[in-house]
PDB file with SEQRES, HELIX, SHEET and CRYST1 records, atoms N, CA, C and O in Angstrom:
SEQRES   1 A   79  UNK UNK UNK UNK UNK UNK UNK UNK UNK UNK UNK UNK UNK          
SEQRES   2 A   79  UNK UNK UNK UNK UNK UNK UNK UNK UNK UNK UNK UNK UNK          
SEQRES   3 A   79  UNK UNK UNK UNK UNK UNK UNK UNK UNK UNK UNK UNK UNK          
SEQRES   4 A   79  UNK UNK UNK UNK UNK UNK UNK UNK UNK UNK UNK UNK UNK          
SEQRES   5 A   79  UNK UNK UNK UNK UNK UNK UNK UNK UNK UNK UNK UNK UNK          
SEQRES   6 A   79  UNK UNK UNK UNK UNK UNK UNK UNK UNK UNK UNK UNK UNK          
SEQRES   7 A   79  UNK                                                          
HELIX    1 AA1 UNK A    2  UNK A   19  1                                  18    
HELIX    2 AA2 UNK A   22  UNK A   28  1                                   7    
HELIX    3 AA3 UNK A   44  UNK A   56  1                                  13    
HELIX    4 AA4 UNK A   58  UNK A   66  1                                   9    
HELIX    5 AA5 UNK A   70  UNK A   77  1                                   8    
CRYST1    1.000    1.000    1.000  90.00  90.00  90.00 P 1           1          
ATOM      1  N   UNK A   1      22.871 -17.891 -22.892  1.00  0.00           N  
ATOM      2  CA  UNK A   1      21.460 -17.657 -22.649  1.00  0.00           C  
ATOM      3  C   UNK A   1      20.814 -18.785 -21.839  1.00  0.00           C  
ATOM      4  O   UNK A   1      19.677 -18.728 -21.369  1.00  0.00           O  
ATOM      5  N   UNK A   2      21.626 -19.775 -21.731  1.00  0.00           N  
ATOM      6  CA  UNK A   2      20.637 -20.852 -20.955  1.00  0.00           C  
ATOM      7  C   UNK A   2      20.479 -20.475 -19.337  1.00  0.00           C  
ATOM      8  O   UNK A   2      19.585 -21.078 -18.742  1.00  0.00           O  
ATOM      9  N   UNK A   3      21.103 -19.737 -18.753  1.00  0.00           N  
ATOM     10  CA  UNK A   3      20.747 -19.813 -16.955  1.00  0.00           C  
ATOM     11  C   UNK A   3      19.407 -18.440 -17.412  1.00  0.00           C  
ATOM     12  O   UNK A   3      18.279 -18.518 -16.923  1.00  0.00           O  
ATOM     13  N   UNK A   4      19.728 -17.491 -18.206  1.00  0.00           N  
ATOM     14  CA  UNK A   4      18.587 -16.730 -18.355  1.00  0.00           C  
ATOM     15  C   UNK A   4      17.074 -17.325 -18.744  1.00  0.00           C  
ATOM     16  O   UNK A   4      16.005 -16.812 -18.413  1.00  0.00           O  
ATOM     17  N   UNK A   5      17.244 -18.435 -19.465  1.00  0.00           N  
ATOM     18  CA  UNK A   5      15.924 -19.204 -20.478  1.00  0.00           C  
ATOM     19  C   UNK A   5      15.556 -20.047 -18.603  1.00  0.00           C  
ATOM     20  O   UNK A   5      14.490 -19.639 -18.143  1.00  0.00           O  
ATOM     21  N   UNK A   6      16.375 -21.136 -17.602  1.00  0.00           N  
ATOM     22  CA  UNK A   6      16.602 -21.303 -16.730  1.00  0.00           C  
ATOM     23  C   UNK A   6      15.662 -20.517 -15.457  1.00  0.00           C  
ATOM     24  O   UNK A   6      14.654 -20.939 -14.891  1.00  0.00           O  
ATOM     25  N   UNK A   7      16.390 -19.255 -15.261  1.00  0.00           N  
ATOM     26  CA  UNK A   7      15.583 -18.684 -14.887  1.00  0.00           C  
ATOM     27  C   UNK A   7      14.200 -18.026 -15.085  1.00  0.00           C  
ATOM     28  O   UNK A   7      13.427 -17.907 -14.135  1.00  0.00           O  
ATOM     29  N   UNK A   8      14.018 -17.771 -15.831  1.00  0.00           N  
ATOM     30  CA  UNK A   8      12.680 -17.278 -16.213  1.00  0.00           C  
ATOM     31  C   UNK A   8      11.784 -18.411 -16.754  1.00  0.00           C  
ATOM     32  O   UNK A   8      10.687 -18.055 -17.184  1.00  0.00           O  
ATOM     33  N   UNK A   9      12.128 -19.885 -16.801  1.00  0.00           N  
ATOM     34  CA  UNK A   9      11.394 -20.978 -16.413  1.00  0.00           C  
ATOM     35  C   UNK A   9      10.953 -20.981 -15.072  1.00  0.00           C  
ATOM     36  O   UNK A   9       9.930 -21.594 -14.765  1.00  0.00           O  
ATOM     37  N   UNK A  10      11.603 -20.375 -14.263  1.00  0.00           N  
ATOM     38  CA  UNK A  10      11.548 -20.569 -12.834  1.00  0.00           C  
ATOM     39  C   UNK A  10      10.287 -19.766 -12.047  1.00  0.00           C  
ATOM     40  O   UNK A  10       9.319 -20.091 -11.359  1.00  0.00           O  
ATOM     41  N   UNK A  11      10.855 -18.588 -12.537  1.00  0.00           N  
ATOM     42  CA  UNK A  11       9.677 -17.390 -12.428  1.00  0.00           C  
ATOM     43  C   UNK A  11       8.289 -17.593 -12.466  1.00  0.00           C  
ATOM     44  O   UNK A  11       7.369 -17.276 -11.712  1.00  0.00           O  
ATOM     45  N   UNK A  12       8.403 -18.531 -14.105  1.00  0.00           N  
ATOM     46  CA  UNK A  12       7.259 -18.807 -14.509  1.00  0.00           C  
ATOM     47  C   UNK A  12       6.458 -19.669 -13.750  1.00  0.00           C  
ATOM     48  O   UNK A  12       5.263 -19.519 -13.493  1.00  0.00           O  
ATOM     49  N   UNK A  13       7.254 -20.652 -13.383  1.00  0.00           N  
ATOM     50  CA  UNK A  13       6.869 -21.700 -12.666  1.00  0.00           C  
ATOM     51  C   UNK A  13       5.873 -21.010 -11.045  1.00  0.00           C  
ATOM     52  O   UNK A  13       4.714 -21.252 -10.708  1.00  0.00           O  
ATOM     53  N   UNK A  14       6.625 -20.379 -10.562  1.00  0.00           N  
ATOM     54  CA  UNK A  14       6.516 -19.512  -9.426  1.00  0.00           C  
ATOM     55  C   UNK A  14       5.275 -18.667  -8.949  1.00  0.00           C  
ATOM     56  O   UNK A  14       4.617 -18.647  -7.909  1.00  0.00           O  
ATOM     57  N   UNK A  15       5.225 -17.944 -10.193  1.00  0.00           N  
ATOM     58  CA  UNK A  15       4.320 -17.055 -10.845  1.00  0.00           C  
ATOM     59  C   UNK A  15       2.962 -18.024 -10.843  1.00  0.00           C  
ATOM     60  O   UNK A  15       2.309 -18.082  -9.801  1.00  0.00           O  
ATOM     61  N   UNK A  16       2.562 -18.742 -11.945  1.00  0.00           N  
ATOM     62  CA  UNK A  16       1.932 -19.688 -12.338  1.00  0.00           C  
ATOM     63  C   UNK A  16       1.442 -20.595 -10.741  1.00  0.00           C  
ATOM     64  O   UNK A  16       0.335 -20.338 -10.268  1.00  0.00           O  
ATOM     65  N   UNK A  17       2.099 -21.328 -10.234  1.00  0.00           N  
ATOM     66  CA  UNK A  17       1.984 -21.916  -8.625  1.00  0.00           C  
ATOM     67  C   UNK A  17       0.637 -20.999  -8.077  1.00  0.00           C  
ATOM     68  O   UNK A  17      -0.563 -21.246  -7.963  1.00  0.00           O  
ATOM     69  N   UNK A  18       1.645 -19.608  -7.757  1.00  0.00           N  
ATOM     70  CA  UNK A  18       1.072 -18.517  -6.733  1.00  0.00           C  
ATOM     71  C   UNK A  18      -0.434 -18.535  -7.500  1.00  0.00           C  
ATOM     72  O   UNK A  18      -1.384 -18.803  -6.765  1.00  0.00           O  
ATOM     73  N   UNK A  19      -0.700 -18.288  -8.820  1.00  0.00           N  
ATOM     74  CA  UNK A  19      -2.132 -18.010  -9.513  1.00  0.00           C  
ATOM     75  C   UNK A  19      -2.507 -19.156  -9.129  1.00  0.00           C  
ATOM     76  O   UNK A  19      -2.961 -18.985  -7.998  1.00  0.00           O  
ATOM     77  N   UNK A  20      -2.597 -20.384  -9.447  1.00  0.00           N  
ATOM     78  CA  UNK A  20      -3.051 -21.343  -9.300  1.00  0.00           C  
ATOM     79  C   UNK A  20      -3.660 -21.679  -7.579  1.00  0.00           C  
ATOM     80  O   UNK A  20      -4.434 -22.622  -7.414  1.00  0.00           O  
ATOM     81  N   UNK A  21      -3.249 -20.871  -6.468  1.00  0.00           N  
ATOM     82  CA  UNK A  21      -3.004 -21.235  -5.364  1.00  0.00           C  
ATOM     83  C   UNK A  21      -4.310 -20.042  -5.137  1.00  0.00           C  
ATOM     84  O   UNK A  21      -5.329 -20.338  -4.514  1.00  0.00           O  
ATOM     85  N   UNK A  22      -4.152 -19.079  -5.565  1.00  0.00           N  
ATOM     86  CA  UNK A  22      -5.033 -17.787  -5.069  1.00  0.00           C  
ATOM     87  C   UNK A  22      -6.273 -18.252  -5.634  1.00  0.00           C  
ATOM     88  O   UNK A  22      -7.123 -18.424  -4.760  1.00  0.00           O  
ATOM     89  N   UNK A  23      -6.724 -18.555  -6.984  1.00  0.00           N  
ATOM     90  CA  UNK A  23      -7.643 -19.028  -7.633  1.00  0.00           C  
ATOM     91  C   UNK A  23      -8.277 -20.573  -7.060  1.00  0.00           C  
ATOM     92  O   UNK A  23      -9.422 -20.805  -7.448  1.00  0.00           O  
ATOM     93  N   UNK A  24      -7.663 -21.577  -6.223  1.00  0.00           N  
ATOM     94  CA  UNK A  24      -8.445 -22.229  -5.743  1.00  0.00           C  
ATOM     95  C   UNK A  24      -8.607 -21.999  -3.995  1.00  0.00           C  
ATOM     96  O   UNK A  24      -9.461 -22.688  -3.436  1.00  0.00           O  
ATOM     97  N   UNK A  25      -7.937 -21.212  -3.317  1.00  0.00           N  
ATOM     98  CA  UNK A  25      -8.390 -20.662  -2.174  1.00  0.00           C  
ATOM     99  C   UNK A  25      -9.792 -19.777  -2.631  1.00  0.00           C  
ATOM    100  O   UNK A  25     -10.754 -19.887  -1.870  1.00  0.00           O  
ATOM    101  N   UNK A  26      -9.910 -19.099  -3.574  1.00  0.00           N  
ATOM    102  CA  UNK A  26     -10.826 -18.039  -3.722  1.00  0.00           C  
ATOM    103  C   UNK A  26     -12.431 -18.921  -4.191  1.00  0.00           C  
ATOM    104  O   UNK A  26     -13.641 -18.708  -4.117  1.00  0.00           O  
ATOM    105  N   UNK A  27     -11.991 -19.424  -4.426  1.00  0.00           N  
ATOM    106  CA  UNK A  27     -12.672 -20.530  -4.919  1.00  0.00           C  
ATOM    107  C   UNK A  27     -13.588 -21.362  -4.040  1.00  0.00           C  
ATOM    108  O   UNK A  27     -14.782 -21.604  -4.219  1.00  0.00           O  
ATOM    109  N   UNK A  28     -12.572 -21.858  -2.785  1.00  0.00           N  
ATOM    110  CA  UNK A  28     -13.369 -22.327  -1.676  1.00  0.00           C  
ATOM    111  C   UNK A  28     -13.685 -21.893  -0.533  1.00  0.00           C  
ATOM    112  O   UNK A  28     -14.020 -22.540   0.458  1.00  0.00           O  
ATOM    113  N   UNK A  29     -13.586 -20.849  -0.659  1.00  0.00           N  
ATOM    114  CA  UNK A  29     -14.529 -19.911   0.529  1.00  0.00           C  
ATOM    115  C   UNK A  29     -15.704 -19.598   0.188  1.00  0.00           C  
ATOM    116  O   UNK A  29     -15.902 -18.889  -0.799  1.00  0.00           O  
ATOM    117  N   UNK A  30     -16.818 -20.136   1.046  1.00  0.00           N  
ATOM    118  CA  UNK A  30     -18.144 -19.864   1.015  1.00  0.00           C  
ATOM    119  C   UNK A  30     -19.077 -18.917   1.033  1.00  0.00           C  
ATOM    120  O   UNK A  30     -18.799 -17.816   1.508  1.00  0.00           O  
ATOM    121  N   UNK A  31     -19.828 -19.077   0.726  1.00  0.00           N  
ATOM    122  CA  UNK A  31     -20.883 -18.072  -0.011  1.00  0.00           C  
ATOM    123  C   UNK A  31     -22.155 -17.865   0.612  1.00  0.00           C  
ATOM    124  O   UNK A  31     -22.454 -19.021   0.909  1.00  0.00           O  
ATOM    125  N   UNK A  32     -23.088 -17.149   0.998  1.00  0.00           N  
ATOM    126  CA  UNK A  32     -24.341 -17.486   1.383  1.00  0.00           C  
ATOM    127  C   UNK A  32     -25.007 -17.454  -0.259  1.00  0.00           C  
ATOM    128  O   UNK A  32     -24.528 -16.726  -1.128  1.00  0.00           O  
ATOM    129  N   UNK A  33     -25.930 -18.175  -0.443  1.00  0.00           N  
ATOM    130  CA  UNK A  33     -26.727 -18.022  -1.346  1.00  0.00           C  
ATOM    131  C   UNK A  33     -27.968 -18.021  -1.084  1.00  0.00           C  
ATOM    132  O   UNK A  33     -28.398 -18.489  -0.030  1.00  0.00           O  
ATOM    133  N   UNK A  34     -28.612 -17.576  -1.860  1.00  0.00           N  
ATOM    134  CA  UNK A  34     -30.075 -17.310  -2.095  1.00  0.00           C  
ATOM    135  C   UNK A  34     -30.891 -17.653  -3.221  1.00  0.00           C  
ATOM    136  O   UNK A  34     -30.554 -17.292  -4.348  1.00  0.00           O  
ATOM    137  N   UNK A  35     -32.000 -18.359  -3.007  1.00  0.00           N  
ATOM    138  CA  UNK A  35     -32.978 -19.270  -3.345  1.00  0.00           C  
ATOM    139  C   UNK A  35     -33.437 -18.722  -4.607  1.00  0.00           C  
ATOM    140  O   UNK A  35     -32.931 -17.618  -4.805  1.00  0.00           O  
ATOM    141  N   UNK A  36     -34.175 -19.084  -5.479  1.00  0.00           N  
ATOM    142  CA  UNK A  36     -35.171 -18.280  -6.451  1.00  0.00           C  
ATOM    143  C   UNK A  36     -35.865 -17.326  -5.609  1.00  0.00           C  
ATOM    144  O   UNK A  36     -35.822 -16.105  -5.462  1.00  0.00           O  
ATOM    145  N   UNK A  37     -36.535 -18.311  -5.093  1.00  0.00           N  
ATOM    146  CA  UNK A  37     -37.641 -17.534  -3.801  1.00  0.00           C  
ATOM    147  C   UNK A  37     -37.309 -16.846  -2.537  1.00  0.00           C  
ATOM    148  O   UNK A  37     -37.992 -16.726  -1.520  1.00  0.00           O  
ATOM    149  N   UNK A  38     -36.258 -16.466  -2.776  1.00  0.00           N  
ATOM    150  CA  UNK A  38     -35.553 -15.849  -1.499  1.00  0.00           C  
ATOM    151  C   UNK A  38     -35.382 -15.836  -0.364  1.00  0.00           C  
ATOM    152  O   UNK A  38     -35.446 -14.966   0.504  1.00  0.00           O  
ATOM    153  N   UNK A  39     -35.014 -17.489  -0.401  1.00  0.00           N  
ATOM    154  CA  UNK A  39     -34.548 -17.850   1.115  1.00  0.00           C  
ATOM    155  C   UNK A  39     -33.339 -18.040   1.183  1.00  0.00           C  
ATOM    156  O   UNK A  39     -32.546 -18.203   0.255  1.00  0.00           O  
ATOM    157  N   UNK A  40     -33.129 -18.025   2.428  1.00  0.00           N  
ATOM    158  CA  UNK A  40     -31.462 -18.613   2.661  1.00  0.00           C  
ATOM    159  C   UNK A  40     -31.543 -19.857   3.366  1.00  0.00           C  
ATOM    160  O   UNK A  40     -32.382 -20.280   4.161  1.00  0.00           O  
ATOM    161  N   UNK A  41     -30.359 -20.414   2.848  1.00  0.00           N  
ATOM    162  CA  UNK A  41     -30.068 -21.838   3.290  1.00  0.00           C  
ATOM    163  C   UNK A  41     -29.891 -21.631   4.389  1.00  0.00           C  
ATOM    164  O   UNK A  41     -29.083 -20.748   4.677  1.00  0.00           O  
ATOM    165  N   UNK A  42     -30.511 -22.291   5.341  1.00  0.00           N  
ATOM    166  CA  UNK A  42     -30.497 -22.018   7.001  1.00  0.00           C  
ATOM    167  C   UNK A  42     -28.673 -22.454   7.960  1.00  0.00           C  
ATOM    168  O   UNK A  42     -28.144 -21.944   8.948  1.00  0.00           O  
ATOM    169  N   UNK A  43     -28.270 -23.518   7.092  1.00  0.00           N  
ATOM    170  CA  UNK A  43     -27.635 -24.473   7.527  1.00  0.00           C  
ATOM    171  C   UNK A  43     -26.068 -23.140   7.827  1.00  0.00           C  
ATOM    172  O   UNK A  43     -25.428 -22.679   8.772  1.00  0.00           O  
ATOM    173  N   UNK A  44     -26.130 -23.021   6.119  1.00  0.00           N  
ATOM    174  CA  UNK A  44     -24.706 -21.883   6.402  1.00  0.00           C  
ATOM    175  C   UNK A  44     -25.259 -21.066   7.278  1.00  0.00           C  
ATOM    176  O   UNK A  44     -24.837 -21.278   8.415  1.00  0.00           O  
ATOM    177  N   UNK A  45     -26.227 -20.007   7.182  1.00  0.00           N  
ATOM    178  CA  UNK A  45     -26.348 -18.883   7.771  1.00  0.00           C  
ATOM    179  C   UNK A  45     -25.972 -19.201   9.107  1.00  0.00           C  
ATOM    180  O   UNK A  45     -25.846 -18.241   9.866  1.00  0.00           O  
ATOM    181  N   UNK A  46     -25.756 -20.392   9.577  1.00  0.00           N  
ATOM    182  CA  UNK A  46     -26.057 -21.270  11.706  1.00  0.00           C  
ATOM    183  C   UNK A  46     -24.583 -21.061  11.265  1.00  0.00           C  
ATOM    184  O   UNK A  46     -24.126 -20.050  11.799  1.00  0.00           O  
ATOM    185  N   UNK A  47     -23.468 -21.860  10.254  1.00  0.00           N  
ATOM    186  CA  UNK A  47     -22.568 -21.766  10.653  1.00  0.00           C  
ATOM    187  C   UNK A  47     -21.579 -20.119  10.304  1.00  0.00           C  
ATOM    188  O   UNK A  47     -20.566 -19.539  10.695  1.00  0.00           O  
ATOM    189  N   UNK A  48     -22.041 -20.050   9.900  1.00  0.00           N  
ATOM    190  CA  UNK A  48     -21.725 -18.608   9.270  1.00  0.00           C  
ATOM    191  C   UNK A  48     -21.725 -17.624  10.873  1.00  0.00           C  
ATOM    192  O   UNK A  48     -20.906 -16.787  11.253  1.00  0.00           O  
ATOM    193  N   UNK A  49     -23.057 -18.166  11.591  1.00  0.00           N  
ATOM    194  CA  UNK A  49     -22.981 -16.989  12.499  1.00  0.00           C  
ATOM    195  C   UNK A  49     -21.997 -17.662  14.152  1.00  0.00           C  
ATOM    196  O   UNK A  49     -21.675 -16.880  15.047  1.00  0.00           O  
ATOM    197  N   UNK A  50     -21.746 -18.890  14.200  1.00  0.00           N  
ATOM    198  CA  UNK A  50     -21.076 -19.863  14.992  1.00  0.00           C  
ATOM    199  C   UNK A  50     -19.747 -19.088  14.416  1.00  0.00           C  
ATOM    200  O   UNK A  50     -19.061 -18.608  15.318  1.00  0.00           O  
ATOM    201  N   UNK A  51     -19.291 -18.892  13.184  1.00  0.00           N  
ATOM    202  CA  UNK A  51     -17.949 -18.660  13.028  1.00  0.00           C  
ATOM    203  C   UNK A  51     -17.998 -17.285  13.450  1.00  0.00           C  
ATOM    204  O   UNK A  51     -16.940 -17.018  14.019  1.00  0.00           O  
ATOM    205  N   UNK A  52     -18.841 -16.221  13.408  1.00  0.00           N  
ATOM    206  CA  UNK A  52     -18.569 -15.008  13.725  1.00  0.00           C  
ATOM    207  C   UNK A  52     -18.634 -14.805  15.210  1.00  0.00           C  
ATOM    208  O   UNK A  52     -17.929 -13.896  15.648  1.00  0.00           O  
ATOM    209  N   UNK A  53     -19.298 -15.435  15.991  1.00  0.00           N  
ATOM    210  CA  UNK A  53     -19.092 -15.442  17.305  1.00  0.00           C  
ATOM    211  C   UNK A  53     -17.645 -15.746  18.001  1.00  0.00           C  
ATOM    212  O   UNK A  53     -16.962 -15.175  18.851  1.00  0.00           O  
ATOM    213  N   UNK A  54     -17.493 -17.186  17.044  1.00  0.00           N  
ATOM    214  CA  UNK A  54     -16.039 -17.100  17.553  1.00  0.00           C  
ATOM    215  C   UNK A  54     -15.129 -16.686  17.151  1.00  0.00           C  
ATOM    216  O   UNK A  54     -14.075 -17.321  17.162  1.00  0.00           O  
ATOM    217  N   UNK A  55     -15.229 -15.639  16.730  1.00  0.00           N  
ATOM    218  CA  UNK A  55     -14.193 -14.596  16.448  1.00  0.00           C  
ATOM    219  C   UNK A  55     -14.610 -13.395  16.948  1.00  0.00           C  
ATOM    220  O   UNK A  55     -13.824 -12.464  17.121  1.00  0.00           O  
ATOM    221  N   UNK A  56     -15.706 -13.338  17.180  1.00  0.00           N  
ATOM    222  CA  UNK A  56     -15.522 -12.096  18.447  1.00  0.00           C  
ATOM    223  C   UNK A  56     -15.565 -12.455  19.963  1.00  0.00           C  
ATOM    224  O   UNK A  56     -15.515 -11.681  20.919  1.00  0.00           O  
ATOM    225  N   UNK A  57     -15.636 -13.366  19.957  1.00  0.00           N  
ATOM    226  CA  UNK A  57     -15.244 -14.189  21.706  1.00  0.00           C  
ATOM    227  C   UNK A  57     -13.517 -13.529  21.424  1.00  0.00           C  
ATOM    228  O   UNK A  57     -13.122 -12.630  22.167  1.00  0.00           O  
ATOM    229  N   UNK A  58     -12.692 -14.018  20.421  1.00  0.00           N  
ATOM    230  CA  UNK A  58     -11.177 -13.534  20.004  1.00  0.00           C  
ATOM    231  C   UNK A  58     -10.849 -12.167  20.264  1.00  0.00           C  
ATOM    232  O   UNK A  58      -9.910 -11.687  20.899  1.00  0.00           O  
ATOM    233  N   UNK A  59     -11.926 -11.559  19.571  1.00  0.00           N  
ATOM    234  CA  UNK A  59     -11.208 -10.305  19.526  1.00  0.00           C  
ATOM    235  C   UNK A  59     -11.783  -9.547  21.137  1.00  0.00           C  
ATOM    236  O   UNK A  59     -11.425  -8.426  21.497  1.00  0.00           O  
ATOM    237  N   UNK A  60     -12.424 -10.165  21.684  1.00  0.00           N  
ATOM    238  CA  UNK A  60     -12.972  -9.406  22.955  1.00  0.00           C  
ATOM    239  C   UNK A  60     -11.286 -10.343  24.041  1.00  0.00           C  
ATOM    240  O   UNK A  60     -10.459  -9.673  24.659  1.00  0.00           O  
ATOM    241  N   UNK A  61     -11.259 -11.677  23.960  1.00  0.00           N  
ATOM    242  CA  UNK A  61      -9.979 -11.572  24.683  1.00  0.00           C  
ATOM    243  C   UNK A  61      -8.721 -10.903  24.830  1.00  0.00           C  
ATOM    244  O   UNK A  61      -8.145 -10.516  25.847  1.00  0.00           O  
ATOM    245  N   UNK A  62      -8.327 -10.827  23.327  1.00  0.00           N  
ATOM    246  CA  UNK A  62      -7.395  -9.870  23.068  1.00  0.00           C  
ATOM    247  C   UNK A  62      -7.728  -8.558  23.624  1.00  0.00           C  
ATOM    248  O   UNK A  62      -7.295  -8.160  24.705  1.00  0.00           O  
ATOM    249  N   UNK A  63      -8.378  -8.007  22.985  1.00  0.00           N  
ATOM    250  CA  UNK A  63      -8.844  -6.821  23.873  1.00  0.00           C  
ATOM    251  C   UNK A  63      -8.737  -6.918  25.468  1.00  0.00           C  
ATOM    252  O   UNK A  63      -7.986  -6.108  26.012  1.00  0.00           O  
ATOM    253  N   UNK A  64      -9.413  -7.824  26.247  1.00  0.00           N  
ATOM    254  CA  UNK A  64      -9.468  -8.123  27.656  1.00  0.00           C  
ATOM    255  C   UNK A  64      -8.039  -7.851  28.017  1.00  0.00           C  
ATOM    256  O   UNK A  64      -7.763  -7.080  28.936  1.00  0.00           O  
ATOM    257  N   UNK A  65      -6.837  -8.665  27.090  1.00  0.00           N  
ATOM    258  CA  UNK A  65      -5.854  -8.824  27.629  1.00  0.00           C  
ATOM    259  C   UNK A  65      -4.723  -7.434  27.394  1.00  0.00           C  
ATOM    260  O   UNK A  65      -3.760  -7.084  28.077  1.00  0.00           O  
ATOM    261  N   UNK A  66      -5.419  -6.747  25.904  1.00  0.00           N  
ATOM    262  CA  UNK A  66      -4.190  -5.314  25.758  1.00  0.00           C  
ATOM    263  C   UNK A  66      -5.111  -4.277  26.418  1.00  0.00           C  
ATOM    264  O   UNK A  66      -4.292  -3.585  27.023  1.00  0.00           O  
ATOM    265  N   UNK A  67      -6.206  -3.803  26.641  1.00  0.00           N  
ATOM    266  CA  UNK A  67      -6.845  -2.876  27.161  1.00  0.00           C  
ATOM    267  C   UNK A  67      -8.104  -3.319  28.559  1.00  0.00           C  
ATOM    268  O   UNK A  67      -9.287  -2.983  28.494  1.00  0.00           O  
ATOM    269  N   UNK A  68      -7.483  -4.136  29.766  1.00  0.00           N  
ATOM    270  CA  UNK A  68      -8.323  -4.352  30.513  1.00  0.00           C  
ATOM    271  C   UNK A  68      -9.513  -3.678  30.937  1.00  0.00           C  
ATOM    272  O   UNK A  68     -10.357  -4.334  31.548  1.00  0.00           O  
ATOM    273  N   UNK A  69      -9.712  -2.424  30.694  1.00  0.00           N  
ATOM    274  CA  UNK A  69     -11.101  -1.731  31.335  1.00  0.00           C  
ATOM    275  C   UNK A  69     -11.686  -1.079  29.975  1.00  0.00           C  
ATOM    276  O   UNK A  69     -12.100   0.079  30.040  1.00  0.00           O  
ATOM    277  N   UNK A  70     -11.729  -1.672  28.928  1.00  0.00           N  
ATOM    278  CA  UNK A  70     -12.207  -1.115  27.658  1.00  0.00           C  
ATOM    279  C   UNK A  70     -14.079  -1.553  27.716  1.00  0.00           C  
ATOM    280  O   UNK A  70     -15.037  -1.068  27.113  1.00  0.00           O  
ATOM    281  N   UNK A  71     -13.966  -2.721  28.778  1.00  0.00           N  
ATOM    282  CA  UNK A  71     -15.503  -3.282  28.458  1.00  0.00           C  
ATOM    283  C   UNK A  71     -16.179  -1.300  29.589  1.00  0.00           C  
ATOM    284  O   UNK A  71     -17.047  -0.535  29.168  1.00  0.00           O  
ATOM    285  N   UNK A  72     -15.593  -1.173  30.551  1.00  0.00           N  
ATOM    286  CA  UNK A  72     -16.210   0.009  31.382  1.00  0.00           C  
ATOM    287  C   UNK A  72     -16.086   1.216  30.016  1.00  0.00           C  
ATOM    288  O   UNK A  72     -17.094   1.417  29.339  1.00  0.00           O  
ATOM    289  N   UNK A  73     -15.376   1.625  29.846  1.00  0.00           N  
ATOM    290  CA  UNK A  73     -14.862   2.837  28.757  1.00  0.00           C  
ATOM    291  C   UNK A  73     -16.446   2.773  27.586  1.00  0.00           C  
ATOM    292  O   UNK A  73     -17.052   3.748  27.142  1.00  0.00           O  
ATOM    293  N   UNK A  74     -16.665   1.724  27.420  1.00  0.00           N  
ATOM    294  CA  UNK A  74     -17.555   1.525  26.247  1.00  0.00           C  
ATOM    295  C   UNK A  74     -19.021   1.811  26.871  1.00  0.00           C  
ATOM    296  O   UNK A  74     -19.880   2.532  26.364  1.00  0.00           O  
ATOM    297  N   UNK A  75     -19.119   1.074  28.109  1.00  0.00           N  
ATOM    298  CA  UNK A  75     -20.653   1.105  28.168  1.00  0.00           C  
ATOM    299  C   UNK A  75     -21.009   2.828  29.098  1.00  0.00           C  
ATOM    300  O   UNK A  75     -22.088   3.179  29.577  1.00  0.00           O  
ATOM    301  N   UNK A  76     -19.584   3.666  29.092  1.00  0.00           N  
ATOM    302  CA  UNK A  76     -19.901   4.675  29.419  1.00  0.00           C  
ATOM    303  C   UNK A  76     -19.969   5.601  28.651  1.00  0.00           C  
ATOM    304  O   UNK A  76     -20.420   6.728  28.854  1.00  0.00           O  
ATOM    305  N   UNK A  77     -19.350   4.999  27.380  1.00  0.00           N  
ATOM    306  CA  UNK A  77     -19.297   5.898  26.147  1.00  0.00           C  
ATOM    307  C   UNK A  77     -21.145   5.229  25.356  1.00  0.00           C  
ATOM    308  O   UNK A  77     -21.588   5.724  24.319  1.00  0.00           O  
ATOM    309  N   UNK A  78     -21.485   4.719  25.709  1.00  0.00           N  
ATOM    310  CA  UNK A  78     -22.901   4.490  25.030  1.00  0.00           C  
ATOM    311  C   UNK A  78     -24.395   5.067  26.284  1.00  0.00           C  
ATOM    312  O   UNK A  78     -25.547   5.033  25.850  1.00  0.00           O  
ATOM    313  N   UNK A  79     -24.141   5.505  27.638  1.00  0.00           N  
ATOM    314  CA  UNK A  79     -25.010   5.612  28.442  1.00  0.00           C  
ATOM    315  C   UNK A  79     -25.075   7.396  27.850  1.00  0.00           C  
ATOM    316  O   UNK A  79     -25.882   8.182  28.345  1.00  0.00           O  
TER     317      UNK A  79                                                      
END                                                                             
């Protein structure tokens, strides 16, 4: 019984790691919050919207680069 007791120390170990790993990633990803009085902290909301820009600057290159005439396709599909 010992490589079985062995292994399933291992597991555990493994197991246990991975929780420990998901629970402080989840942990430090940010939040907008809101005030008593219902404001928002200005500071995140600036970076909050800095990070979403640059990620659609991303996804518009990619795009640029797998579907070159998607920017024409669109603004003819909205006229």
């Amino acid at each position: 019984m010992g490589t079985f007791e062995f292994i399933l120390a291992i597991v555990a170990m493994v197991f246990g790691s991975i929780t420990l790993w998901i629970f402080l990633l989840r942990k430090g990803k940010r939040s907008v919050r809101i005030d008593a009085d219902g404001k928002y902290n200005m500071g995140e909301l600036s970076a909050m919207a800095q990070s979403l820009t640059e990620r659609i600057d991303i996804l518009e290159s990619i795009l640029d680069a797998e579907v070159p005439d998607w920017r024409e396709q669109n603004e003819r599909g909205q006229q």
